[in-house]
PDB file as gemmi writes it, atoms N, CA and C in Angstrom:
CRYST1    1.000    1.000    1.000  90.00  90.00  90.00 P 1                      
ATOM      1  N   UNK A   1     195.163 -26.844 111.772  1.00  0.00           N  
ATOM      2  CA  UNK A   1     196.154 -27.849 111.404  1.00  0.00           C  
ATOM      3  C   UNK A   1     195.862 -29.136 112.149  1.00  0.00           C  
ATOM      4  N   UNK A   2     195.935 -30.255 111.400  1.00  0.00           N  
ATOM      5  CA  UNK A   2     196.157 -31.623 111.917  1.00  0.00           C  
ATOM      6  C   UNK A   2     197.087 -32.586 111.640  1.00  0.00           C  
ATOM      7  N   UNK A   3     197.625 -32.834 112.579  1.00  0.00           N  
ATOM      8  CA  UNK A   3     198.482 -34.255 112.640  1.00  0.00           C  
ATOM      9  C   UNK A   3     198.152 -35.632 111.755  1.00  0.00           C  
ATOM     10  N   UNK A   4     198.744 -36.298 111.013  1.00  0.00           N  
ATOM     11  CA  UNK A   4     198.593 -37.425 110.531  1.00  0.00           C  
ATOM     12  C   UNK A   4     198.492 -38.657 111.475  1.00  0.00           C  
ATOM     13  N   UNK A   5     198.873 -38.848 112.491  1.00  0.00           N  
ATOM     14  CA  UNK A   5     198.895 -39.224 113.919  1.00  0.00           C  
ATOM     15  C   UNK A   5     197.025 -38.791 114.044  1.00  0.00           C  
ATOM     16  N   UNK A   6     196.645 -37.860 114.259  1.00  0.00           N  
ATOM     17  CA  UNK A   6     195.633 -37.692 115.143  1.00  0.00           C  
ATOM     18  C   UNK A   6     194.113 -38.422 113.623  1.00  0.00           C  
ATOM     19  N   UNK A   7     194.392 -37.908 112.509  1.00  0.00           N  
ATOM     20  CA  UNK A   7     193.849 -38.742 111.100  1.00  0.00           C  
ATOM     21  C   UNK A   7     193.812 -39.518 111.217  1.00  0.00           C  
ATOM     22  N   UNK A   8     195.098 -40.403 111.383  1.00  0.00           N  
ATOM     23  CA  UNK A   8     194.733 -41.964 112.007  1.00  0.00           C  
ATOM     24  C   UNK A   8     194.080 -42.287 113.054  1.00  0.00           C  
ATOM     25  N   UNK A   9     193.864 -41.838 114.060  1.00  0.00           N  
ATOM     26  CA  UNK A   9     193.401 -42.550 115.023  1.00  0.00           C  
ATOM     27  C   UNK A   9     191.836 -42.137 115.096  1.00  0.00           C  
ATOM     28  N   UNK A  10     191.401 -40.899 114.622  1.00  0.00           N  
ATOM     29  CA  UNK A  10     190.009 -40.307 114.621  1.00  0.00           C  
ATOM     30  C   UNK A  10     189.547 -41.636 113.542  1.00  0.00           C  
ATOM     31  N   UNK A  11     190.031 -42.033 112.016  1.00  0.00           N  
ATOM     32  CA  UNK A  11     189.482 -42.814 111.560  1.00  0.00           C  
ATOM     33  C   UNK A  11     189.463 -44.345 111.989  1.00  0.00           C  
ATOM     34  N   UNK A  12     190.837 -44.675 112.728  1.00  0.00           N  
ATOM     35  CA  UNK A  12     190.304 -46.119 113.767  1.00  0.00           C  
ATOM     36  C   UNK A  12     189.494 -46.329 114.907  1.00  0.00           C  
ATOM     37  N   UNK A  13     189.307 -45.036 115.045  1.00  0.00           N  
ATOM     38  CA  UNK A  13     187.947 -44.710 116.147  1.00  0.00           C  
ATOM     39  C   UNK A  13     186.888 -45.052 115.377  1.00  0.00           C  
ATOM     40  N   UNK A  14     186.426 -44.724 114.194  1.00  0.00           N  
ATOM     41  CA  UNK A  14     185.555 -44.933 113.745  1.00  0.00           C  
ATOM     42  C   UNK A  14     185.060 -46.147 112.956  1.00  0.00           C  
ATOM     43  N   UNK A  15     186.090 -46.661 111.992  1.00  0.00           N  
ATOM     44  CA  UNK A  15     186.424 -47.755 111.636  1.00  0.00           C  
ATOM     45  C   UNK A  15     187.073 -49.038 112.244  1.00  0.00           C  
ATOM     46  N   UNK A  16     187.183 -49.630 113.227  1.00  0.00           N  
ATOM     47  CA  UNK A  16     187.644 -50.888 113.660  1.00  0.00           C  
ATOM     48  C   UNK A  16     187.863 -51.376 112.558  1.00  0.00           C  
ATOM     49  N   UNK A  17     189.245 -52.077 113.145  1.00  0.00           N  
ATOM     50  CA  UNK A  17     190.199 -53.105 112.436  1.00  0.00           C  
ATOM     51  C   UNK A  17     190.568 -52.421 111.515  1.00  0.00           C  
ATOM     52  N   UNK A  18     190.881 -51.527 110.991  1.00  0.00           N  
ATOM     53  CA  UNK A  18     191.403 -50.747 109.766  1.00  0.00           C  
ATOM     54  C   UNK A  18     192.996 -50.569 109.706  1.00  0.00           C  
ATOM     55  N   UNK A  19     193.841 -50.532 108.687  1.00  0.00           N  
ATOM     56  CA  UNK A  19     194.969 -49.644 108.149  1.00  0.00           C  
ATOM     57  C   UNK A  19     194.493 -48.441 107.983  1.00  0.00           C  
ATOM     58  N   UNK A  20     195.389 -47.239 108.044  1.00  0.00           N  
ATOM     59  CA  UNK A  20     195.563 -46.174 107.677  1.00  0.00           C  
ATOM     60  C   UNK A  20     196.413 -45.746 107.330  1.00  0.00           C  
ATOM     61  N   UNK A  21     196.731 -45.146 106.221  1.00  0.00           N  
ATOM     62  CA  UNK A  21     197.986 -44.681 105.958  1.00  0.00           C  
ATOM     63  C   UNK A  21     197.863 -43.245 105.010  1.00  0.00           C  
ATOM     64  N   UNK A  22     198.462 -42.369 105.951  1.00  0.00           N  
ATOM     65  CA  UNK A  22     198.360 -40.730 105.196  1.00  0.00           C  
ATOM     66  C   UNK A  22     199.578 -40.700 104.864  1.00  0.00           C  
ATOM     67  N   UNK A  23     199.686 -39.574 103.973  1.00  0.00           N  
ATOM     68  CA  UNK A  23     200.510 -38.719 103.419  1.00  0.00           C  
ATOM     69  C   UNK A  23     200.301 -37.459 102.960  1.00  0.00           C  
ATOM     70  N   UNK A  24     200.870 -36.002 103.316  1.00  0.00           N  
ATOM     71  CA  UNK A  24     201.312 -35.146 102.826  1.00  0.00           C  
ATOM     72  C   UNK A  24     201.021 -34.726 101.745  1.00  0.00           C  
ATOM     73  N   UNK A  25     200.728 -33.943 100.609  1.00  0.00           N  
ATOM     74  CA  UNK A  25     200.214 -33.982  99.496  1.00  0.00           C  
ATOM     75  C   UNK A  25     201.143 -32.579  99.472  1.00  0.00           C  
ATOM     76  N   UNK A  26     200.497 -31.342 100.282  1.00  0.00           N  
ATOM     77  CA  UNK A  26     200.949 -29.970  99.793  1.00  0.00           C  
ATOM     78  C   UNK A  26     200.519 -29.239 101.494  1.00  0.00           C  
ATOM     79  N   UNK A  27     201.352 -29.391 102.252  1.00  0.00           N  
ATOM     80  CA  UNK A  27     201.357 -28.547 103.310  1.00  0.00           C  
ATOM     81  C   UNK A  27     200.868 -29.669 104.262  1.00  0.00           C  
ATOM     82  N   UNK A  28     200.151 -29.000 105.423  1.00  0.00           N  
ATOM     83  CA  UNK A  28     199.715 -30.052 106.331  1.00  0.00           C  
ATOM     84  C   UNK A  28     198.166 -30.394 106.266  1.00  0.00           C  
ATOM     85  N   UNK A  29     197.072 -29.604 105.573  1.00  0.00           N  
ATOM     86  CA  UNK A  29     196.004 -29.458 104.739  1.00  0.00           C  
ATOM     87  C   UNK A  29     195.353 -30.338 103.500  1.00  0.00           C  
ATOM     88  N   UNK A  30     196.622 -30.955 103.090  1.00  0.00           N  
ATOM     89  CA  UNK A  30     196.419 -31.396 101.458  1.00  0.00           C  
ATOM     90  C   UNK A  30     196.318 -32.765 101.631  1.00  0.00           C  
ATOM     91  N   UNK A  31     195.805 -33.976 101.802  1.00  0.00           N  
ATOM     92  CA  UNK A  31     196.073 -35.227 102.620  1.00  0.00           C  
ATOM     93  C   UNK A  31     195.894 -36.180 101.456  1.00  0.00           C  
ATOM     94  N   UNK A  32     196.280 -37.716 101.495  1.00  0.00           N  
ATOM     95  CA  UNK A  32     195.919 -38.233 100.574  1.00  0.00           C  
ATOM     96  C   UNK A  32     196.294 -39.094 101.563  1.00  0.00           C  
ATOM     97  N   UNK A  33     194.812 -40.077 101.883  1.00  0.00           N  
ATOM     98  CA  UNK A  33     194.809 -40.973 102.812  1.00  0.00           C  
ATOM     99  C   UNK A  33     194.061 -42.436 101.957  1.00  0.00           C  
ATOM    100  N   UNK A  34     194.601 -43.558 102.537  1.00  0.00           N  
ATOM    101  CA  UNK A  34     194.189 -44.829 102.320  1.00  0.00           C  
ATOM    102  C   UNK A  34     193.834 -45.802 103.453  1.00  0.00           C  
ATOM    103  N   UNK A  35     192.555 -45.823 103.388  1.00  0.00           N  
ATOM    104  CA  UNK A  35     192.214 -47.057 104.136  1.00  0.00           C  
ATOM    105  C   UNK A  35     191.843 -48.658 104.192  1.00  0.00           C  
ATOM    106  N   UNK A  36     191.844 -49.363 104.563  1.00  0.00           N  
ATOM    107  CA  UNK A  36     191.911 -50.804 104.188  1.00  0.00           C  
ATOM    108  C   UNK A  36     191.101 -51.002 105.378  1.00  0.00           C  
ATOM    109  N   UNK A  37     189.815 -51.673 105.029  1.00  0.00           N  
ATOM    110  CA  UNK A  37     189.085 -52.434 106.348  1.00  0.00           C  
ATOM    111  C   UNK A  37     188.137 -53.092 105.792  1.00  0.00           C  
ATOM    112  N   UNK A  38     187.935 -54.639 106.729  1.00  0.00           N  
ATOM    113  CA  UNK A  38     186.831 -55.410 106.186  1.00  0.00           C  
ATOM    114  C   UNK A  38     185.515 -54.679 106.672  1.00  0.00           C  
ATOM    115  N   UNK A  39     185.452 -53.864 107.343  1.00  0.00           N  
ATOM    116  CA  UNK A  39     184.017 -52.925 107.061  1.00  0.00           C  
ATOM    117  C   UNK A  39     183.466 -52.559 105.833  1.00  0.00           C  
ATOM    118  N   UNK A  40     184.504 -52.260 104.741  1.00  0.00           N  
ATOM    119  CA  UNK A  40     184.011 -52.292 104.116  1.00  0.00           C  
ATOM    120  C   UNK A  40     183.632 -53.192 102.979  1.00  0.00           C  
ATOM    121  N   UNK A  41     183.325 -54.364 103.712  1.00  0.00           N  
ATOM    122  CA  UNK A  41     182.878 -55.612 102.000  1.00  0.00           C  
ATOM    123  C   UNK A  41     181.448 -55.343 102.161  1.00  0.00           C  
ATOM    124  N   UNK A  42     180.998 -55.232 100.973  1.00  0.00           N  
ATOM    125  CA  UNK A  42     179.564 -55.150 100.553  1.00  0.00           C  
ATOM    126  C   UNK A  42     179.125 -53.556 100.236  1.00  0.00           C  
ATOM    127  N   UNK A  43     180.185 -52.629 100.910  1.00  0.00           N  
ATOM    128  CA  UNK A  43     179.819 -51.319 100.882  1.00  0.00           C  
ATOM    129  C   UNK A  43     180.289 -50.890  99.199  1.00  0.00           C  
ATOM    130  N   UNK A  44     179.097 -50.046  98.440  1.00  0.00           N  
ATOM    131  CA  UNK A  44     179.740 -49.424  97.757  1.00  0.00           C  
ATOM    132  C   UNK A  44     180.824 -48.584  98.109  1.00  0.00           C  
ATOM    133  N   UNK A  45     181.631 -47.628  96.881  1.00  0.00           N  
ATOM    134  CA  UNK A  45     182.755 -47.393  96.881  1.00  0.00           C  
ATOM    135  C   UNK A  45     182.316 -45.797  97.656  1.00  0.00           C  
ATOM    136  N   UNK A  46     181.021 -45.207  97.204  1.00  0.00           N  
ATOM    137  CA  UNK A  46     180.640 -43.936  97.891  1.00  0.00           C  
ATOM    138  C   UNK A  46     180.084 -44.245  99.062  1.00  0.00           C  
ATOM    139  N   UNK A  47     179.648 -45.701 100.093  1.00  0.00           N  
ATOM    140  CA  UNK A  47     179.727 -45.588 101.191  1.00  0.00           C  
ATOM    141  C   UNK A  47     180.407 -46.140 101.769  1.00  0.00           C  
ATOM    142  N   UNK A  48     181.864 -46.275 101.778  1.00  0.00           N  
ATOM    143  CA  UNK A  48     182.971 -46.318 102.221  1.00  0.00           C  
ATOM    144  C   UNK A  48     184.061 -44.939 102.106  1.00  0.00           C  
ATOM    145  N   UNK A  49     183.805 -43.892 101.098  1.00  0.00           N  
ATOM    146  CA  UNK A  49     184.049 -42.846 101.633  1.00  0.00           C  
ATOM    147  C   UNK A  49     183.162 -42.074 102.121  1.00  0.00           C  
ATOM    148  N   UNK A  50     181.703 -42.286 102.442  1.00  0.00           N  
ATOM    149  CA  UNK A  50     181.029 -41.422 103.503  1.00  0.00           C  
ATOM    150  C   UNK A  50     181.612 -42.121 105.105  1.00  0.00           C  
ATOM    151  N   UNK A  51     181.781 -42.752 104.863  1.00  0.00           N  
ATOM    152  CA  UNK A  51     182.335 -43.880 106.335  1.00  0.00           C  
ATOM    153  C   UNK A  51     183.354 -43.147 106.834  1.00  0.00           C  
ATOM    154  N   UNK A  52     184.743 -42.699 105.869  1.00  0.00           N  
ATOM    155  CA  UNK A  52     185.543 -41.849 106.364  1.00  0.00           C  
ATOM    156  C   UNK A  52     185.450 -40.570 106.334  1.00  0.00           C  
ATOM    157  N   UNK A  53     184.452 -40.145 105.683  1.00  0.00           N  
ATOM    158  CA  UNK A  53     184.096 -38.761 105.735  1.00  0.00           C  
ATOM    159  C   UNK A  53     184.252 -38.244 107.155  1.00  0.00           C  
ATOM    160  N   UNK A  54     183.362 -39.413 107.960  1.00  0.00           N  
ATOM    161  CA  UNK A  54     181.889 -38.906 109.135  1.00  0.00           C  
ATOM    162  C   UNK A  54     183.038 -39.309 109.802  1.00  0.00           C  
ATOM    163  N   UNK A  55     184.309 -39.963 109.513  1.00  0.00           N  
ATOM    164  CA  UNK A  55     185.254 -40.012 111.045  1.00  0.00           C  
ATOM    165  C   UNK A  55     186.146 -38.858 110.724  1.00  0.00           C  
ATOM    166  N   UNK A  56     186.275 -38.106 109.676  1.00  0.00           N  
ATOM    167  CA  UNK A  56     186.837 -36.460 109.889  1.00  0.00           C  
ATOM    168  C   UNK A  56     185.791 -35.278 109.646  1.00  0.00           C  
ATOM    169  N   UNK A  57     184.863 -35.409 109.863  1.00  0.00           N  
ATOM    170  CA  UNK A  57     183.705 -34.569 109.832  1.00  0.00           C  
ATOM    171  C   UNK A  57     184.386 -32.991 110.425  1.00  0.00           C  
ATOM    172  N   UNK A  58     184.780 -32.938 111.693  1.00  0.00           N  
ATOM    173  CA  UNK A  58     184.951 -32.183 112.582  1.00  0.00           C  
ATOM    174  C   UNK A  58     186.348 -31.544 111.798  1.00  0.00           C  
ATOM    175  N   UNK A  59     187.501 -32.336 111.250  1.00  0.00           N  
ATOM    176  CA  UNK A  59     188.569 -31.694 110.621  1.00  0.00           C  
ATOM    177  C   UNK A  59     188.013 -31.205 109.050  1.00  0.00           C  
ATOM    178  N   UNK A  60     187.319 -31.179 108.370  1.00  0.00           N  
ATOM    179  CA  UNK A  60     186.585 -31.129 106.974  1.00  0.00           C  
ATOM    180  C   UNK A  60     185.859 -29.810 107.132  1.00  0.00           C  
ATOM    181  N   UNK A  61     185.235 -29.975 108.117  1.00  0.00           N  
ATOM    182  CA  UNK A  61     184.085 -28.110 108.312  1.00  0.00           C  
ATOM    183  C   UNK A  61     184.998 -27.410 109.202  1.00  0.00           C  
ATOM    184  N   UNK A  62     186.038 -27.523 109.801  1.00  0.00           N  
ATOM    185  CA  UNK A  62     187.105 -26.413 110.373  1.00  0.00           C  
ATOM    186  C   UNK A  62     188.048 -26.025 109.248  1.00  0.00           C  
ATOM    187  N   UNK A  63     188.148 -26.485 108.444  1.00  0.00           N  
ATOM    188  CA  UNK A  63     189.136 -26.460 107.085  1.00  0.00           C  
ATOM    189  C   UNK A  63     190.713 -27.049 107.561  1.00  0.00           C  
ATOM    190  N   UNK A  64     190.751 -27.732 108.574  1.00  0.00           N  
ATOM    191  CA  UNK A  64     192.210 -28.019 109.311  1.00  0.00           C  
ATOM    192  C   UNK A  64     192.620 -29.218 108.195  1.00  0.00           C  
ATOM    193  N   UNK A  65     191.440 -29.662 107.781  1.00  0.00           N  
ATOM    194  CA  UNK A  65     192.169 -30.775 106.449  1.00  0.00           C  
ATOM    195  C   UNK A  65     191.050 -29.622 104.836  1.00  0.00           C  
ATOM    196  N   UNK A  66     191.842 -29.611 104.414  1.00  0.00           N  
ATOM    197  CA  UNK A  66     191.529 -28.883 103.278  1.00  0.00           C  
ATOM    198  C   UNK A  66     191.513 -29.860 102.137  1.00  0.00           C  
ATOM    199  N   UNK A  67     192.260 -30.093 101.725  1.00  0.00           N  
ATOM    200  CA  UNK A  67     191.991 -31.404 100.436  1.00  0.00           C  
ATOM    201  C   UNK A  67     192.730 -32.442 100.703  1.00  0.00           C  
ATOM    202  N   UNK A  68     191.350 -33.593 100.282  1.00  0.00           N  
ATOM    203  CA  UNK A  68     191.654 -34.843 100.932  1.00  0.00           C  
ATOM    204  C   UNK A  68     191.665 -35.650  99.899  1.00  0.00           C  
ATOM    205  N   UNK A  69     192.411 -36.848  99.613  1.00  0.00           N  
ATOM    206  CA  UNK A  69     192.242 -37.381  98.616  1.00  0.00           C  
ATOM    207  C   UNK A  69     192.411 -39.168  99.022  1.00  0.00           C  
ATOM    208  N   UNK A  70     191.042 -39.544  98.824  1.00  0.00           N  
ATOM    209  CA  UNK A  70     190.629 -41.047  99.441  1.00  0.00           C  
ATOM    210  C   UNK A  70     190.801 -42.219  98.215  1.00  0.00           C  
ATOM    211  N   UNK A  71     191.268 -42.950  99.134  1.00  0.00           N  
ATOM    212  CA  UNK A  71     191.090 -44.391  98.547  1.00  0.00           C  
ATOM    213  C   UNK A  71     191.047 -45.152  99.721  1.00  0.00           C  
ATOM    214  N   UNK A  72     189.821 -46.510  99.410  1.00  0.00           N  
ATOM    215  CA  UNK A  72     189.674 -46.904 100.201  1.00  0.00           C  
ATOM    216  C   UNK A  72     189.192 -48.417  99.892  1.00  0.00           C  
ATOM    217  N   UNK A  73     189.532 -49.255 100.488  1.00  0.00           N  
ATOM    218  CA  UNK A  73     190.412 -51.147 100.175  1.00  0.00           C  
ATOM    219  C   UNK A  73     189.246 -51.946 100.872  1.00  0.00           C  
ATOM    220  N   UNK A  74     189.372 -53.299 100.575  1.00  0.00           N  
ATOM    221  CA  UNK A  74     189.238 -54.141 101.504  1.00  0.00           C  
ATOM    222  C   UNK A  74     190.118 -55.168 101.569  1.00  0.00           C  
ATOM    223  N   UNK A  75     190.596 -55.820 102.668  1.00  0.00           N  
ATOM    224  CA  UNK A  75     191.796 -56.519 103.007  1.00  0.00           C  
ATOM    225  C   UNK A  75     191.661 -57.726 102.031  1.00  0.00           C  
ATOM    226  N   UNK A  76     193.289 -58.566 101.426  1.00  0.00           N  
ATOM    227  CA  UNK A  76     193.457 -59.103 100.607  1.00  0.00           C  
ATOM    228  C   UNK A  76     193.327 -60.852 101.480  1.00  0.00           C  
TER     229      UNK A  76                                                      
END                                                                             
């Protein structure tokens, strides 16, 4: 199990300057997270979710996040 608290901060560890914002989907497992960061201008849309992949790597192969469901921005 993981905290939405600890999601956020593993991906602002990884991402500087970012929003994060999770939610709940179906248990504490089921996530549907959004990120917003100028890291990603220029990045395609599949390497901006390998970007957040590799900052939950460690919750993804323990199964503590089980289904994740990404979207991911760049600031307006």
């Amino acid at each position: 199990m993981t905290t939405q608290n600890k999601v956020i901060n593993l991906i602002k560890q990884k991402i500087a300057n970012s929003e994060v914002f999770v939610e709940n989907l179906k248990g504490d497992d089921h996530l549907q997270v959004t990120v917003i960061s100028p890291a990603f201008n220029g990045l395609s849309l599949v390497k901006q979710h390998q970007l957040v992949y590799s900052a939950l790597k460690q919750e993804l192969a323990s199964e503590a996040i089980h289904a994740l469901a990404l979207k991911t921005e760049t600031p307006n």
